[in-house]
Structures are given as structure tokens and as C-alpha cells.
SERO-4910 file (N, C-alpha, C, O; in steps of 0.05 Angstrom, whole numbers):
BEGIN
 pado doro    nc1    nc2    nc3   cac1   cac2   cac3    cc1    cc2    cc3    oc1    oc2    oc3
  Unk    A   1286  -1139   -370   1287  -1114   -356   1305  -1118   -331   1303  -1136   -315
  Unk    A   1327  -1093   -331   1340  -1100   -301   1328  -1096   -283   1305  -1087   -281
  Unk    A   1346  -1104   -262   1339  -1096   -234   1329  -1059   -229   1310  -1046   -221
  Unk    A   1364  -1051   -243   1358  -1023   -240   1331  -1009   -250   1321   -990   -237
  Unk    A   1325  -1014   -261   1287  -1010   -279   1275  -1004   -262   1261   -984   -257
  Unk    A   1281  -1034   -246   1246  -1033   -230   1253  -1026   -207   1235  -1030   -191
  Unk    A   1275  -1017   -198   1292  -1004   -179   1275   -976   -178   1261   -968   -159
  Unk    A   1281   -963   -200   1269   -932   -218   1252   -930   -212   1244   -908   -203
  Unk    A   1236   -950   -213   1201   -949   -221   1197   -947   -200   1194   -923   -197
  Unk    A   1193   -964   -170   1187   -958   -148   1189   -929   -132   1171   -918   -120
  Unk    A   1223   -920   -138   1233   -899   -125   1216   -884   -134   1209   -866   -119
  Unk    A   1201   -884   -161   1188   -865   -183   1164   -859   -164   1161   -836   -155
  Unk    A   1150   -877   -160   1119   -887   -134   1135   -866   -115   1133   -842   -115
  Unk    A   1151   -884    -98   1155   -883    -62   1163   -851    -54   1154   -837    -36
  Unk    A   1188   -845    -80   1205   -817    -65   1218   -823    -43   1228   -803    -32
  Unk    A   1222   -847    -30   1243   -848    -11   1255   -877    -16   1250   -897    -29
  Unk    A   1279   -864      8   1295   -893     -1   1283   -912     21   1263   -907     34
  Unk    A   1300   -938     24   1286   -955     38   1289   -946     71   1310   -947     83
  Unk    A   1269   -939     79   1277   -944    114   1262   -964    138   1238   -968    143
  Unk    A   1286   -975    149   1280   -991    161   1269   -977    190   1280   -959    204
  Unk    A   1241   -993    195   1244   -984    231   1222  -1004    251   1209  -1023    242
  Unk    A   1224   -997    272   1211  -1021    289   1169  -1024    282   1158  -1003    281
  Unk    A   1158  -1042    279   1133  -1047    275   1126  -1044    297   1145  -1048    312
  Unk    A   1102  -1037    310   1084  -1033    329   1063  -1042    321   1056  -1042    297
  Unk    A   1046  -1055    348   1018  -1075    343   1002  -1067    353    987  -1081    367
  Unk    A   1001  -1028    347    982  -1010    360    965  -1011    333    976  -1010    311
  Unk    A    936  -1015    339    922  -1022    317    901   -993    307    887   -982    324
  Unk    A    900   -986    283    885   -970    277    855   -963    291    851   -976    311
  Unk    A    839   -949    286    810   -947    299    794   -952    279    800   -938    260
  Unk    A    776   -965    275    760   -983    250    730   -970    260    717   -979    279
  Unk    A    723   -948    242    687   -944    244    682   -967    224    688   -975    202
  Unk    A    660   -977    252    631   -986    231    649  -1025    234    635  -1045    234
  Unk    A    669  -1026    235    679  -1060    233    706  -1072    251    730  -1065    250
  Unk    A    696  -1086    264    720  -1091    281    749  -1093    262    747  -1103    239
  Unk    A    778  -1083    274    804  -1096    262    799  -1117    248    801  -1118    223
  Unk    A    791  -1141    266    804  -1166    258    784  -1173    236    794  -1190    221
  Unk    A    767  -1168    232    748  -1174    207    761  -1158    188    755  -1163    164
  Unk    A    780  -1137    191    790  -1127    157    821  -1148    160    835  -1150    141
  Unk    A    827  -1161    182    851  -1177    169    839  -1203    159    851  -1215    141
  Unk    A    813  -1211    170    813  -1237    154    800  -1228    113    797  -1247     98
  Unk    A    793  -1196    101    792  -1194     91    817  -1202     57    839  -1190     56
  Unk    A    812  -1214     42    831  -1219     18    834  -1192     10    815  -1177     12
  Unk    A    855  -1184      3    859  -1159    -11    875  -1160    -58    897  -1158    -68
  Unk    A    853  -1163    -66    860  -1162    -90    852  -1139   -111    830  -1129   -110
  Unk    A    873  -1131   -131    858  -1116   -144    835  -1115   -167    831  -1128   -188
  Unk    A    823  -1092   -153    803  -1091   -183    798  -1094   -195    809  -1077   -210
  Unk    A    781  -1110   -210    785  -1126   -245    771  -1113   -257    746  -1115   -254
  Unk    A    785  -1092   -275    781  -1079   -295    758  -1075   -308    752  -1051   -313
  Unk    A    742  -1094   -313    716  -1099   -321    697  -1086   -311    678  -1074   -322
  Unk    A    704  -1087   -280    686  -1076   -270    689  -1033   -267    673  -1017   -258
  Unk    A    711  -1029   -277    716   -998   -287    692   -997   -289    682   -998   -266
  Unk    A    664   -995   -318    647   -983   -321    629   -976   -296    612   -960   -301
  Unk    A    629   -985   -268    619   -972   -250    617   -948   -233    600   -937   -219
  Unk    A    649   -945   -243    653   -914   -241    636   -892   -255    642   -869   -249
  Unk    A    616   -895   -273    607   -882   -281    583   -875   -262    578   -852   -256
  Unk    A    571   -896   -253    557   -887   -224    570   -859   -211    551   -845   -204
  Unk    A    589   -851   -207    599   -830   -199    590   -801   -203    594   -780   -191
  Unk    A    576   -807   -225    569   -780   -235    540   -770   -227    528   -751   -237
  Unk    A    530   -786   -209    500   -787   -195    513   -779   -171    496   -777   -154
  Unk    A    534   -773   -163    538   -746   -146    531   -717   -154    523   -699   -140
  Unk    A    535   -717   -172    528   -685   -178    506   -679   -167    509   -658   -155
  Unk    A    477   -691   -165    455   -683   -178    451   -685   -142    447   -666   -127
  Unk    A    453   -704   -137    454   -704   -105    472   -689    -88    471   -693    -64
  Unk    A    490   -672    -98    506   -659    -81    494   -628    -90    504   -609    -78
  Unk    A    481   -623   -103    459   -600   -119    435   -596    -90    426   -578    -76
  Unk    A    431   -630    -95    401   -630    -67    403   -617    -43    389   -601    -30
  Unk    A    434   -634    -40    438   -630     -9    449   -614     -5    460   -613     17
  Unk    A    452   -594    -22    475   -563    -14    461   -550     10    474   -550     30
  Unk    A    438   -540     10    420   -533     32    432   -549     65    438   -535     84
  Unk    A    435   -581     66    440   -594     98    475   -592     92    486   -606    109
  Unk    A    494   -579     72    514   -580     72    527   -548     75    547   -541     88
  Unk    A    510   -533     62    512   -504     72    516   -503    103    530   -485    112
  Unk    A    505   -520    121    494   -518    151    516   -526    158    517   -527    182
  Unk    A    540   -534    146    562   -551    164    576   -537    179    570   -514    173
  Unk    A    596   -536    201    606   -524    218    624   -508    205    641   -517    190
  Unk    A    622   -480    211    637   -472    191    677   -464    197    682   -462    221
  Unk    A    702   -459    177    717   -444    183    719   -419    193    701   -403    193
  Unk    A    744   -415    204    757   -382    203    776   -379    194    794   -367    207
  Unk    A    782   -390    165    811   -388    152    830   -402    145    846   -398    127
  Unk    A    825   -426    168    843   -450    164    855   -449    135    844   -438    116
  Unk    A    877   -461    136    886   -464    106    884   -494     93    886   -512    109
  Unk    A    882   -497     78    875   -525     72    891   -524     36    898   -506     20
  Unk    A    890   -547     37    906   -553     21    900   -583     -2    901   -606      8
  Unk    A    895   -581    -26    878   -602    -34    898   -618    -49    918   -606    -58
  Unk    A    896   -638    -53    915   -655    -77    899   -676    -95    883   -691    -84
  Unk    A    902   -677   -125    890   -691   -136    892   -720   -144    916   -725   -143
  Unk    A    884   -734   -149    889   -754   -161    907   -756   -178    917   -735   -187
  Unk    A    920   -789   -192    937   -790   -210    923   -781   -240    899   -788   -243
  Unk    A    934   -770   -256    927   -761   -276    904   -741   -282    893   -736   -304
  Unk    A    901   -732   -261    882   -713   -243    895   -683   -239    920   -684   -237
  Unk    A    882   -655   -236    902   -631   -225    869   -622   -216    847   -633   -213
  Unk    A    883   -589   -212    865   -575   -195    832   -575   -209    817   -575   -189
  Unk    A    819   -575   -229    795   -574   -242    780   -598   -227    758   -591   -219
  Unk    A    787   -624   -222    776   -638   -209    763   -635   -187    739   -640   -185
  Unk    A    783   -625   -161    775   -618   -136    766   -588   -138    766   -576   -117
  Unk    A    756   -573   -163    748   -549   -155    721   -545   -145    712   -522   -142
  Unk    A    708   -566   -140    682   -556   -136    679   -566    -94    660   -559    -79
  Unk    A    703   -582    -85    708   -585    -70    723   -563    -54    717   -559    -31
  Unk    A    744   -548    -65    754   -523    -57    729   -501    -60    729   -490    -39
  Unk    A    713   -493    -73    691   -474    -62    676   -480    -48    663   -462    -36
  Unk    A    671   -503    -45    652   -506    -15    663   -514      8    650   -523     27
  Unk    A    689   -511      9    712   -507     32    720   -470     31    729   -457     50
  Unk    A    714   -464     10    708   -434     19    696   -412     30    701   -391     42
  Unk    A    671   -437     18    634   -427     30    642   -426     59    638   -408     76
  Unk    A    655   -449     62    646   -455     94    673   -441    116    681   -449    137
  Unk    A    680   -417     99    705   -396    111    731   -418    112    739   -423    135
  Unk    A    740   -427     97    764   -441     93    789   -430     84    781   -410     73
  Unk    A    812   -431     81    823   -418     60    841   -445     39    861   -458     42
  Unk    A    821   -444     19    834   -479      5    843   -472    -16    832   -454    -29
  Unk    A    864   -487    -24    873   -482    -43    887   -495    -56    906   -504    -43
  Unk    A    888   -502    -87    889   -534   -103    921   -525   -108    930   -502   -104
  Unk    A    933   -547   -116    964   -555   -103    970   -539   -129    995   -540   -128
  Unk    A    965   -526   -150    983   -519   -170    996   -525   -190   1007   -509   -206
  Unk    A    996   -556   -191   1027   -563   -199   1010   -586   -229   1019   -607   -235
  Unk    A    992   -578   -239    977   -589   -263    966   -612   -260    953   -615   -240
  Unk    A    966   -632   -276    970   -656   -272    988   -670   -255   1010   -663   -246
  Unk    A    975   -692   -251    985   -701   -224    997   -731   -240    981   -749   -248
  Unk    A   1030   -734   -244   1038   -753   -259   1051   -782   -247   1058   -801   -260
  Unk    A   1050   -779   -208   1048   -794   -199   1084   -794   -188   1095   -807   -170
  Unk    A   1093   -776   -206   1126   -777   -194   1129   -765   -173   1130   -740   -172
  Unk    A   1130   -783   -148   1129   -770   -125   1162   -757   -116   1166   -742    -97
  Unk    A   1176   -763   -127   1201   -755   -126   1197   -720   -128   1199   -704   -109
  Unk    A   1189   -713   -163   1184   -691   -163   1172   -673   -149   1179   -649   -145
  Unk    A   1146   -687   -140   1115   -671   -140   1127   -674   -101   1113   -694   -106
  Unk    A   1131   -674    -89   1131   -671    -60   1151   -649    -57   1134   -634    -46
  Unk    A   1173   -633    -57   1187   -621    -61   1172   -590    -63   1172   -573    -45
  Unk    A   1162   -588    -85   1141   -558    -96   1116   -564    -80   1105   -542    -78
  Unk    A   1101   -580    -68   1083   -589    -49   1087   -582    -18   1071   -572     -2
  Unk    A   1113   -590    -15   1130   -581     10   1119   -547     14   1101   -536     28
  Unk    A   1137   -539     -1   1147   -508     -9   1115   -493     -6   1109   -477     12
  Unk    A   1101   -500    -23   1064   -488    -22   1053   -489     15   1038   -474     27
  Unk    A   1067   -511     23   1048   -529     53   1064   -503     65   1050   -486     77
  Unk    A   1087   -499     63   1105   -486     84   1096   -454     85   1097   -441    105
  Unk    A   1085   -444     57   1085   -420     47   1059   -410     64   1058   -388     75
  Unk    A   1038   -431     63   1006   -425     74   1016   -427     93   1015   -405    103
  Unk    A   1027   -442    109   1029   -451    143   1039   -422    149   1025   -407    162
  Unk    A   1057   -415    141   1072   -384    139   1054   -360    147   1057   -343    165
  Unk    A   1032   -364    125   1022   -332    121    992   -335    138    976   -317    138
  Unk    A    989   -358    151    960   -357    164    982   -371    197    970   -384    214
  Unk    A   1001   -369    199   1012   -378    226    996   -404    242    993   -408    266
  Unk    A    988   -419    217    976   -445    223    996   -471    211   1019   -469    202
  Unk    A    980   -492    213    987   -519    208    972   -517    184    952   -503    183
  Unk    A    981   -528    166    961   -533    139    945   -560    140    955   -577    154
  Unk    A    927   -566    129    899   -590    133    904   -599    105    901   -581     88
  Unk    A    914   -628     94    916   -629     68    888   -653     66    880   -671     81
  Unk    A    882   -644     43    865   -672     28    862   -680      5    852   -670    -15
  Unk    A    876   -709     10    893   -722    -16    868   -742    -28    857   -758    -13
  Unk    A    860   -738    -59    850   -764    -67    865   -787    -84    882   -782   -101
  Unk    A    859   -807    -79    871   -837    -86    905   -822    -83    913   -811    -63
  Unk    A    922   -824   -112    950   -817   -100    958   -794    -86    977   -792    -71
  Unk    A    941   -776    -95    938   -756    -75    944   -745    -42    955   -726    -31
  Unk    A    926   -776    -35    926   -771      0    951   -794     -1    949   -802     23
  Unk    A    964   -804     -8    996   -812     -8   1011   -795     -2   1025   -795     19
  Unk    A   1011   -777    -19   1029   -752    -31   1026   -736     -4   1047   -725      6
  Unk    A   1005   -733      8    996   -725     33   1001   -742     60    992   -732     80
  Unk    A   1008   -756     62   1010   -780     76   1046   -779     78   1056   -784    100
  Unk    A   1060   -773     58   1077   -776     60   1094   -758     71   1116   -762     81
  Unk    A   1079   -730     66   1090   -694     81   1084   -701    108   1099   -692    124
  Unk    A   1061   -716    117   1056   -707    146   1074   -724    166   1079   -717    189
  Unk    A   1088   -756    148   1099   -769    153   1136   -749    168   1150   -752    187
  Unk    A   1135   -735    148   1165   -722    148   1165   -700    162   1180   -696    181
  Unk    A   1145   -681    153   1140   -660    167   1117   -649    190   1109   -626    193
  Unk    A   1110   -668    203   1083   -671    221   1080   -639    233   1059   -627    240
  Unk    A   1109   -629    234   1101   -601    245   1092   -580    229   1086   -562    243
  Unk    A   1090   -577    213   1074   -570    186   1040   -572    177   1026   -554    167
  Unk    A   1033   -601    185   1015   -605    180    988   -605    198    996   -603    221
  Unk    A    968   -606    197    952   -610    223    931   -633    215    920   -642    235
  Unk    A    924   -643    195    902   -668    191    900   -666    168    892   -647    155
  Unk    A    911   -702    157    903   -706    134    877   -715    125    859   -715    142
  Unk    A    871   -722    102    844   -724    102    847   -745     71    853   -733     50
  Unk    A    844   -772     70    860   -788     42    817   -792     25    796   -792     38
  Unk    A    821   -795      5    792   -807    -11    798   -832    -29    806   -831    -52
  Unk    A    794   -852    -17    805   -875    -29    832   -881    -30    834   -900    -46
  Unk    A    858   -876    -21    882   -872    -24    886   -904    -17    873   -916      1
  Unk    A    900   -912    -29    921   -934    -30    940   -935     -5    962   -928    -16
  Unk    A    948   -941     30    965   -944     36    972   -965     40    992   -966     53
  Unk    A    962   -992     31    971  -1012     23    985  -1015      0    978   -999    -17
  Unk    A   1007  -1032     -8   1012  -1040    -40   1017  -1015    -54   1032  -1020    -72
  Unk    A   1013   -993    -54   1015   -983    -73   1000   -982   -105    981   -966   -108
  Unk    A   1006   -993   -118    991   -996   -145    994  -1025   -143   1000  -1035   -165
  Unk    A    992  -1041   -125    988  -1067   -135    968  -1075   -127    962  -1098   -134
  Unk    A    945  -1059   -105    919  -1063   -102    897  -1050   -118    874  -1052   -111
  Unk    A    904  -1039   -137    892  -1021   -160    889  -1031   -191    902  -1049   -202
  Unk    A    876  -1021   -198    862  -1023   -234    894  -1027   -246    901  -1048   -257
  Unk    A    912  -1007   -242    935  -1006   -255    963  -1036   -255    983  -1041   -269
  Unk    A    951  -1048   -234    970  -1070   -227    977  -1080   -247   1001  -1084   -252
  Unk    A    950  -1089   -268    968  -1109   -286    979  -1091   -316    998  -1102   -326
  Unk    A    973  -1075   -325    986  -1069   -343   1019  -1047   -324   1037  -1037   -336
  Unk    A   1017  -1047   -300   1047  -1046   -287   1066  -1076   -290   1091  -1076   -291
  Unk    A   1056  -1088   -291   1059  -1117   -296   1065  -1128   -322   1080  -1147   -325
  Unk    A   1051  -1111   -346   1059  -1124   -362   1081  -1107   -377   1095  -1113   -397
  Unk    A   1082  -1082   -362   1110  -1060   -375   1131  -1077   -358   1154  -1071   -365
  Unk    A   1129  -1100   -333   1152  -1100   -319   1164  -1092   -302   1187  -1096   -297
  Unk    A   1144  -1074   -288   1151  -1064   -271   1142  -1081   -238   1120  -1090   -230
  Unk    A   1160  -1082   -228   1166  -1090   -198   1139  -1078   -180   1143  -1064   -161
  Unk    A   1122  -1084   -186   1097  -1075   -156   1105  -1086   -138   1103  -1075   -115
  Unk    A   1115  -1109   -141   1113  -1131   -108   1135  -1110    -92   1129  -1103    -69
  Unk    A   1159  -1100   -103   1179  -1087    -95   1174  -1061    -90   1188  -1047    -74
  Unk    A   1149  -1051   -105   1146  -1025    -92   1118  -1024    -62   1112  -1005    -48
  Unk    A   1107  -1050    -62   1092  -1052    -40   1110  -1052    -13   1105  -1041      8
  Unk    A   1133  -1068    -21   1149  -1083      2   1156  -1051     17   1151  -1045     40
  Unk    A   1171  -1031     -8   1179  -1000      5   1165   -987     19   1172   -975     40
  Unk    A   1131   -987      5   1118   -981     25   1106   -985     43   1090   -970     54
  Unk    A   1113  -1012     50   1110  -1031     79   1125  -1023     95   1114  -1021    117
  Unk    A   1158  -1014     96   1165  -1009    102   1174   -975    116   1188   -966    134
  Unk    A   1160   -967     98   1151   -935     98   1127   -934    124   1129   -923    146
  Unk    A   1106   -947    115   1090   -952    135   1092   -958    161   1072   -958    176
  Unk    A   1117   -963    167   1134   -975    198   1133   -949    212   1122   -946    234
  Unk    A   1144   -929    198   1153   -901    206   1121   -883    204   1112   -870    185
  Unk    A   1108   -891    237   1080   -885    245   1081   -851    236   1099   -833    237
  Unk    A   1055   -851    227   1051   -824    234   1037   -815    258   1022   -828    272
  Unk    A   1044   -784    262   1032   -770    287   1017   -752    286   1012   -737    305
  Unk    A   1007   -748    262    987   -723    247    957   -739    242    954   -751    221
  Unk    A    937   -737    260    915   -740    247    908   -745    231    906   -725    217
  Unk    A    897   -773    215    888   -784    200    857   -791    187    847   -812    196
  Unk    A    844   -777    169    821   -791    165    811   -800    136    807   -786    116
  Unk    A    810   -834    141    813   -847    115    782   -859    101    767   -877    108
  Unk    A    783   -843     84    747   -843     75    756   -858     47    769   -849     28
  Unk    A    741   -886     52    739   -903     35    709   -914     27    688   -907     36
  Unk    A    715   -933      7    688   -948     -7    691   -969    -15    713   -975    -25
  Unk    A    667   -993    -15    678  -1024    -23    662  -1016    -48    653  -1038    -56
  Unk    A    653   -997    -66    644   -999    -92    665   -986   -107    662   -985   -131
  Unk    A    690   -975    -95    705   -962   -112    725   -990   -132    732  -1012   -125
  Unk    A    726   -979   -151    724   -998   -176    755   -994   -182    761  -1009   -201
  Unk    A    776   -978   -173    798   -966   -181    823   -973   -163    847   -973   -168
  Unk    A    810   -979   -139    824   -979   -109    814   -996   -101    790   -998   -103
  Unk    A    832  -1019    -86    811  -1046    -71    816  -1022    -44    833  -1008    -34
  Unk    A    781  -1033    -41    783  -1022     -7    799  -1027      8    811  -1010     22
  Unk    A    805  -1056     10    822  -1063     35    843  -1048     36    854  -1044     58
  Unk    A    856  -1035      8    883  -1028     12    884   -997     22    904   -986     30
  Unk    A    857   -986     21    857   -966     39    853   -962     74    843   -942     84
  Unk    A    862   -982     86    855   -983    115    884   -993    114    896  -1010    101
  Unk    A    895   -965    145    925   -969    152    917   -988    171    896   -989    183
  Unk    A    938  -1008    172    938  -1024    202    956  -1023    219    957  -1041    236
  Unk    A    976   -999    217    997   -991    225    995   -974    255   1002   -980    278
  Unk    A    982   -949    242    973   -928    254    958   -928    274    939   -943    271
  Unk    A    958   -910    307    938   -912    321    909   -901    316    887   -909    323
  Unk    A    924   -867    296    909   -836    310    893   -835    273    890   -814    260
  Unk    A    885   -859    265    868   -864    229    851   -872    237    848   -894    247
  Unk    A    830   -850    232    799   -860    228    792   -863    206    790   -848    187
  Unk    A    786   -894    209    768   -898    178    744   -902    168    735   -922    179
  Unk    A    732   -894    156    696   -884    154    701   -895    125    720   -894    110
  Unk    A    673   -909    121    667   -918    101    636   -908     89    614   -907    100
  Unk    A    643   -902     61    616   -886     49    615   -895     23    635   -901      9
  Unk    A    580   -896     14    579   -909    -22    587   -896    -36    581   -872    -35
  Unk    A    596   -901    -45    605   -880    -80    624   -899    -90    633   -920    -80
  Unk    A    630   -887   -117    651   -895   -125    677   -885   -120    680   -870   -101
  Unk    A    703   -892   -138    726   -869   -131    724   -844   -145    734   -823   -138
  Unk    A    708   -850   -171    708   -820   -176    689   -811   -171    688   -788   -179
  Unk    A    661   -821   -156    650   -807   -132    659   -799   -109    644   -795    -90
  Unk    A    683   -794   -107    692   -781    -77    701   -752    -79    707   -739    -60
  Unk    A    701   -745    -98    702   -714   -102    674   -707   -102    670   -702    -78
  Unk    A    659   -705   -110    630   -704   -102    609   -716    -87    586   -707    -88
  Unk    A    614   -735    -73    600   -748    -53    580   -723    -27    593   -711    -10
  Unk    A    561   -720    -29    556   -705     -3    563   -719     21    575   -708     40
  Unk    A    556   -743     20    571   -744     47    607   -749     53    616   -748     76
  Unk    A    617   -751     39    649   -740     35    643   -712     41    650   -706     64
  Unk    A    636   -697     31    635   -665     33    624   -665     69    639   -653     83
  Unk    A    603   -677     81    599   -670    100    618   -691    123    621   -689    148
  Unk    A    624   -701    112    647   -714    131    680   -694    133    695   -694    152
  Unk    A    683   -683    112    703   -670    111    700   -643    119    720   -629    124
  Unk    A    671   -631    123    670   -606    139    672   -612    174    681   -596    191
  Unk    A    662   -638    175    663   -636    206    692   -645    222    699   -640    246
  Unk    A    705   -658    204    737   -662    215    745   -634    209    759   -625    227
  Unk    A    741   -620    194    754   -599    187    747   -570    216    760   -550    221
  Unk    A    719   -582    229    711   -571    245    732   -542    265    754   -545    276
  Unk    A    719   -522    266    734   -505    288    742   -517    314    764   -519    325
  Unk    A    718   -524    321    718   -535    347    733   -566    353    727   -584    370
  Unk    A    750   -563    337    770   -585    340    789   -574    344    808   -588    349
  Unk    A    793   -548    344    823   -527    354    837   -525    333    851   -545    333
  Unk    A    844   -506    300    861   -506    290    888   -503    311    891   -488    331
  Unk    A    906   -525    296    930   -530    312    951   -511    300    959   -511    276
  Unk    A    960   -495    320    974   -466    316   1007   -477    307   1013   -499    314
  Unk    A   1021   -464    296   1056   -462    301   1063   -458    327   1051   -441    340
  Unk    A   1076   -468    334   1089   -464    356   1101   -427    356   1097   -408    371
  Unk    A   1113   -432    337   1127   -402    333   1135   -400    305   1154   -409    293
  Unk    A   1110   -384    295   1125   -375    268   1144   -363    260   1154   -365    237
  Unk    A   1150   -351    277   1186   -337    269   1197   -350    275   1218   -341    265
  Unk    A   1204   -374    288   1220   -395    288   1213   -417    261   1229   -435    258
  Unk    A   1194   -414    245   1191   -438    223   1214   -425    201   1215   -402    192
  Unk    A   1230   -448    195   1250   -453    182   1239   -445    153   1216   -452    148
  Unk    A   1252   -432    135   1251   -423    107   1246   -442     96   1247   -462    110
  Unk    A   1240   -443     71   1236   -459     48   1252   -476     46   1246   -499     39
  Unk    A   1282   -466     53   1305   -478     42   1319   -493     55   1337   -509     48
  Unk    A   1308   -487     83   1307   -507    103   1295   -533    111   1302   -548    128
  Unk    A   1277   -534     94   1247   -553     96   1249   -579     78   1239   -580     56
  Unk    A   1266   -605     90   1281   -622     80   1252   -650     79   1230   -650     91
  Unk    A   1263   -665     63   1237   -681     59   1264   -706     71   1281   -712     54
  Unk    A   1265   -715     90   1283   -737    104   1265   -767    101   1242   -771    108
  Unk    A   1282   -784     90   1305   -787     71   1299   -780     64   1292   -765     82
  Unk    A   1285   -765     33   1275   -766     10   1306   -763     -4   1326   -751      2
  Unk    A   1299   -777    -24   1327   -772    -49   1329   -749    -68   1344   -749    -88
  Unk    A   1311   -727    -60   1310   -700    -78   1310   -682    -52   1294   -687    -33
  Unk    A   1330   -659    -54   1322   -642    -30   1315   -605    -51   1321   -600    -74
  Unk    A   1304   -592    -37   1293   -570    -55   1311   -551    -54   1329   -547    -36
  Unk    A   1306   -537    -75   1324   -515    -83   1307   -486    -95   1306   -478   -119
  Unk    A   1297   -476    -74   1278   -443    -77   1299   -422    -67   1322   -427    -62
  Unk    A   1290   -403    -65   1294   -377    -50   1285   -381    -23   1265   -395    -18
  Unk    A   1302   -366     -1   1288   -370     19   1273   -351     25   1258   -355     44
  Unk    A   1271   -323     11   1242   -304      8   1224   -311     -6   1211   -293    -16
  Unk    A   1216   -342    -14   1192   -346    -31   1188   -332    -57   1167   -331    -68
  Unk    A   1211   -321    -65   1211   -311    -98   1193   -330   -111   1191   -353   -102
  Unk    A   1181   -321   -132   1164   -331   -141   1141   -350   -137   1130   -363   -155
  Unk    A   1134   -350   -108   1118   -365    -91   1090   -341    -94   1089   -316    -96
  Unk    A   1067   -364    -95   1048   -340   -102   1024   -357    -86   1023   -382    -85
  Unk    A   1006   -342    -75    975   -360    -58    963   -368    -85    947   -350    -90
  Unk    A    963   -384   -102    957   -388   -118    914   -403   -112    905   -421    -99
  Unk    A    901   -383   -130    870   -392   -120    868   -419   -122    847   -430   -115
***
């Protein structure tokens, strides 16, 4: 396999080209464990075997049934717009039971649209953009995204580019380490040939370029799909990271994910306004820098729709 291949393959992951920029040794905010105890942490991925634990996951339901009553009580919205993203191979049916009780609680949420989630970030950020820009638009707010596993990447990576757009991400197990080389998927990426080490290195480098959008990174050391470690930025100042049991595909149903995500989501944290909505630039204006795909809509949102 050439170079160019695994060239593909990464760009396929990252959606940007390489950028270089200065490291800072401003250290993330660590609930519950000092920094330096997650650097002396090994970070390897998940051995497969242990997948069947994910089935544990599904003992959220029954407990997120219990606790609807102390989750009904959570602080509630006035509209905010929010914005959900799914996992890889994942679309909106997943997070639907997470978008109605972001409704319950006066939200305005709403699952990204775009089907299955096939991991081509090239494509899928672009029509993602365009949705973030459309809600920010029609509620003269910042949009709140919450990305699971590649998801809060995909999210991670808008707020990266467009921070004025966004107002707080919110990742569920997300990978900003490695990429897929701290994950279940590493080795059969490995055995197609494909370059992980090369697509970690991009997003090491991606990672240089801090973000300034509110961060909150809700992880688990039982998730069986995602090594924990590779969910804790060590980049970032403004990433809170909270750690809760479940699995990864317990984090769409987790009650306490649900009640951790109502209280960042909180009013009384100030939804963060536009500066000036008649000054926010059209659709067609709304550039994903670098990214190697730039968009091509209407700048009246033809065929742009609030999709439920």
C-alpha cells in the first residue's frame, strides 16, 4: 500500500491538512484525579474481547426509567439550541431519547440529520457547519453541540474553527487522543493498512491549535470501545473532565450523563449570545480553515430546514 493510501485514510479521519502551531503547558482541569496521575497512565487500546461488556449498557434504560422523576428536576432551558452528533456508524435514532429530554427540559435539540454517521469527516463537517450556522441564526444564539465517541470530534473540531458559533461542547467518550488508534478499531485499521500512527501524529498536531469554547469531557474506564485515557485533552485549559460508570454505549443513556449534561447545559451559566446577528456571515461565508473541502449552499438557506 502507498504512501498516498494512508495519506487518504487519515485526511479521511482528520478533514484537515497538517497544521503546525506552538504547544502550551497550560494543563487541562482533571475532576476527581490529579494531571500527573493520567500522564503516568499507559494508554492502549481495547482488546476486543472485552466488547461483550458493552452489553452492560443496556442496564441504563431501566435506570434512566427510575430516575426520570430526580432528572425531570434538572435546571431547566429557555430554548437554547443544541445540537446532537452521533457516533460512528450511529445517526439520529440513537441520541433520540437524549434529544427529548433536552426538550423536556425547554431545549431546542436537534439530531444532526445527516443519517449515519460514516466517520468521513471531510464530508460530514461542511452540512454540520451549515445546520450549527442555521440554529445559531434563527434563535440569535451560540449553538451547544454534543458529540458521542466520533461525534464529539466532529464537534471538537467546529468549535476548534468556528468558536464564534459555538457556545459548549459536550464529547461522551470521544477519542482526542490517537484517533482510532486508542480504540476497538485499531487493529483491524491495521490490518487494512492503514496508517493510525500517522493519523494520531495529525491529530497531535491539530490538538496544538487550543480551543476557546468550553469543554466538557464525560468519560469512563469501563468503556470497552474507547481507552479512557485517550479521552482526556492535555492540551486544553477551559476541559472539564468528569468521569462516570457505564459503558460507551452506556453514555447515551446513562442518568448520570443526562444529569451532568443538564447542568452544564444550565441557564444560569448565561446562554452566550451573537455578538450581532446581522452581522453573522451566510452560509457561504462560513469557511472550515484549513479544512480541504469548503461549502457550497445558497446563501438564503434554500433547502435548509429545522429539521426535528
Amino acid at each position: 500500500m502507498n504512501y498516498h493510501r494512508r495519506r487518504g485514510h487519515f485526511r479521511h479521519y482528520t478533514g484537515f491538512r497538517l497544521c503546525r502551531g506552538r504547544a502550551r503547558s497550560t494543563l487541562s482541569r482533571i475532576v476527581e484525579r490529579p494531571f500527573k496521575q493520567f500522564m503516568t497512565e499507559p494508554v492502549e487500546a481495547p482488546d476486543p474481547l472485552h466488547v461483550i461488556r458493552e452489553a452492560l449498557g443496556l442496564v441504563e434504560l431501566p435506570r434512566l426509567l427510575f430516575r426520570f422523576p430526580e432528572l425531570a428536576r434538572q435546571p431547566r432551558g429557555n430554548g437554547q439550541p443544541v445540537l446532537i452528533l452521533p457516533g460512528y456508524g450511529a445517526g439520529d435514532l440513537s441520541t433520540a431519547i437524549l434529544k427529548g429530554y433536552l426538550r423536556l427540559l425547554g431545549y431546542r435539540a436537534r439530531g444532526w440529520g445527516l443519517g449515519r454517521n460514516t466517520g468521513n469527516a471531510p464530508q460530514l463537517l461542511p452540512p454540520i457547519l451549515k445546520r450549527v450556522a442555521f440554529l445559531g441564526r434563527k434563535g440569535s444564539q451560540k449553538v451547544n453541540l454534543i458529540g458521542w465517541s466520533f461525534g464529539g470530534y466532529l464537534a471538537r473540531e467546529l468549535a476548534r474553527e468556528r468558536p464564534d458559533l459555538i457556545g459548549h461542547v459536550i464529547t461522551l467518550g470521544t477519542p482526542v487522543v490517537g484517533g482510532p488508534k486508542y480504540t476497538i478499531v485499531a487493529r483491524t485499521f491495521r490490518r487494512r493498512g492503514i496508517d493510525i500512527d500517522a493519523i494520531a501524529a495529525e491529530i497531535e498536531l491539530r490538538n496544538r491549535i487550543l480551543l476557546s469554547t468550553p469543554v466538557t469531557a464525560i468519560y469512563s474506564r469501563s468503556d470497552a470501545v474507547v481507552a479512557w485515557q485517550a479521552c482526556i485533552d492535555r492540551n486544553a485549559a477551559n476541559v472539564e473532565h468528569i468521569e462516570v460508570r457505564t459503558t460507551h454505549l452506556g453514555f447515551g443513556f446513562s442518568p448520570e450523563v443526562y444529569k451532568i449534561i443538564a447542568q452544564r447545559l444550565a441557564p444560569n451559566r448565561a446562554p452566550v449570545q451573537l455578538v450581532d446577528p446581522s452581522a453573522t456571515p451566510v452560509v457561504t461565508d462560513l469557511q472550515l480553515q484549513p479544512s480541504t473541502v469548503a461549502l457550497n449552499v445558497s446563501p438564503d438557506y434554500a433547502g435548509v430546514k429545522d429539521k426535528p
